[in-house]
C-alpha positions as CSV (number, residue, x, y, z in Angstrom):
1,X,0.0,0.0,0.0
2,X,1.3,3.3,-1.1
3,X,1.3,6.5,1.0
4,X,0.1,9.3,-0.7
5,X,-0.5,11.9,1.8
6,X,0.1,12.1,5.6
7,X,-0.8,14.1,8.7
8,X,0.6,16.0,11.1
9,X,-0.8,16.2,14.4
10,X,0.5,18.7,16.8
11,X,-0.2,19.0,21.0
12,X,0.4,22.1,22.8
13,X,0.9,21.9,26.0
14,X,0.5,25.5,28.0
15,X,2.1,25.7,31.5
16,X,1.2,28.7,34.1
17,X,3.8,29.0,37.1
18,X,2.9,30.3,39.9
19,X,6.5,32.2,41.2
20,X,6.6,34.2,44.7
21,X,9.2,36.8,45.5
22,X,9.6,39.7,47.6
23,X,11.2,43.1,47.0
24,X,11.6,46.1,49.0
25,X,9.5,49.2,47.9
26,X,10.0,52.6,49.0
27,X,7.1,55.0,49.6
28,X,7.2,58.3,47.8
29,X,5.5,60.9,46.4
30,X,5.2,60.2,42.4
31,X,4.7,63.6,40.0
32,X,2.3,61.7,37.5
33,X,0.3,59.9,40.0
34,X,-0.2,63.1,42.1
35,X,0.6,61.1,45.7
36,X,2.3,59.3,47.4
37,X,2.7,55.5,46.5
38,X,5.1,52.8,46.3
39,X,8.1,52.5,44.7
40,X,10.7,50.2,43.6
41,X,14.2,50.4,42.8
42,X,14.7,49.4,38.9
43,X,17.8,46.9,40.3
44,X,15.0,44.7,42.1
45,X,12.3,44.6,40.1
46,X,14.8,43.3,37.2
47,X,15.5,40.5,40.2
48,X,12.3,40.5,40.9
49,X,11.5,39.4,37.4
50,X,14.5,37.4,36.9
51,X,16.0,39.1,33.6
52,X,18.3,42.0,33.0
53,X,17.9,45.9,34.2
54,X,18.5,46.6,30.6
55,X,15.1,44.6,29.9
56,X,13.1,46.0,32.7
57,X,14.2,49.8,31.8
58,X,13.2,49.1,28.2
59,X,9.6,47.5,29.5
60,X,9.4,50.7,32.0
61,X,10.3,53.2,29.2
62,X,8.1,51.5,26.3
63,X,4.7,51.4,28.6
64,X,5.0,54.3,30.0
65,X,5.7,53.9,33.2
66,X,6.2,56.6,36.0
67,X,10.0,56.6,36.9
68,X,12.1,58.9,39.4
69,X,15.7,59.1,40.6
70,X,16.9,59.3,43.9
71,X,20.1,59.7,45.6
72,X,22.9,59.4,43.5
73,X,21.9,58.3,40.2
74,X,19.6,55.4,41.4
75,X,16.2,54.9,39.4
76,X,13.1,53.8,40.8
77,X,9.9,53.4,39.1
78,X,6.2,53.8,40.3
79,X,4.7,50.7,41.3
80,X,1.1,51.7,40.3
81,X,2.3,52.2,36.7
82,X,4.1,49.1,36.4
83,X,1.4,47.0,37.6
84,X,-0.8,49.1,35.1
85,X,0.9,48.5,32.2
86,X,1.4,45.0,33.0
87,X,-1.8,44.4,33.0
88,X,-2.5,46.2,29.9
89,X,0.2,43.4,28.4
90,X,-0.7,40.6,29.9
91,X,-2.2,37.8,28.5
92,X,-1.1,39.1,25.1
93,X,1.9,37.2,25.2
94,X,2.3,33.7,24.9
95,X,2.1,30.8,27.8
96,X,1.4,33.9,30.3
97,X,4.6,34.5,30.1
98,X,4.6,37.9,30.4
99,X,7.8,39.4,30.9
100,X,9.9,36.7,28.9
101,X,8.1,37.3,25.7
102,X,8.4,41.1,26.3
103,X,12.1,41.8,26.6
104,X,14.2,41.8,23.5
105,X,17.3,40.8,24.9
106,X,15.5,37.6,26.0
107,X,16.2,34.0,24.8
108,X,13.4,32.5,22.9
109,X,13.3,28.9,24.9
110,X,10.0,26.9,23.0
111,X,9.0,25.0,26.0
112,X,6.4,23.7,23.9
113,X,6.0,19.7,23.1
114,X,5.1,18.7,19.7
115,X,3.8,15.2,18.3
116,X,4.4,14.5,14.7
117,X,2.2,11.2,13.6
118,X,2.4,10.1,9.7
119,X,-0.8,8.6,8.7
């Protein structure tokens, strides 16, 4: 019996982690919210979200997010406005994974499994 044509059947599987960690905020007046809320330095919310500062300061910059510096050159941004536009860009992105297909410096790990099946 000759095989003419065949199929190709493909399973996705989709996989939502659930990841808790803890970073230290700093209450402060912000200019664009017009009172005073939390903060956080852009150094730990880069750890918070496990990738680079560069990455975060790109997402913070691109969204529009409320930023400040204090002290000697250290940036922090609005916590409010981060969460905002998180939430604006979540769900968007593939797997939930929100951050890691939002940076451009990021690598592009398929965790997805595939079944090919000739018919």
């Amino acid at each position: 019996m000759d095989r003419k044509g065949g199929r190709e059947i493909v399973v996705e599987f989709e996989r939502i982690e659930r990841i808790r960690r803890t970073a230290p905020t700093i209450l402060m007046w912000c200019p664009e919210c017009q009172k005073e809320v939390e903060h956080i330095r852009v150094e730990e919310a880069a750890n918070l979200f496990g990738t680079a500062e560069s990455d975060i300061s790109w997402f913070l910059d691109g969204n529009n997010c409320h930023r400040s510096v204090i002290g000697e050159n250290e940036h922090v941004a609005c916590v409010g406005s981060l969460l905002d536009a998180m939430n604006r860009r979540k769900w968007s992105m593939r797997n939930g994974e929100f951050l890691r297909m939002s940076f451009p410096n990021e690598n592009k790990n398929k965790e997805n499994s595939a079944i090919e099946e000739d018919v």
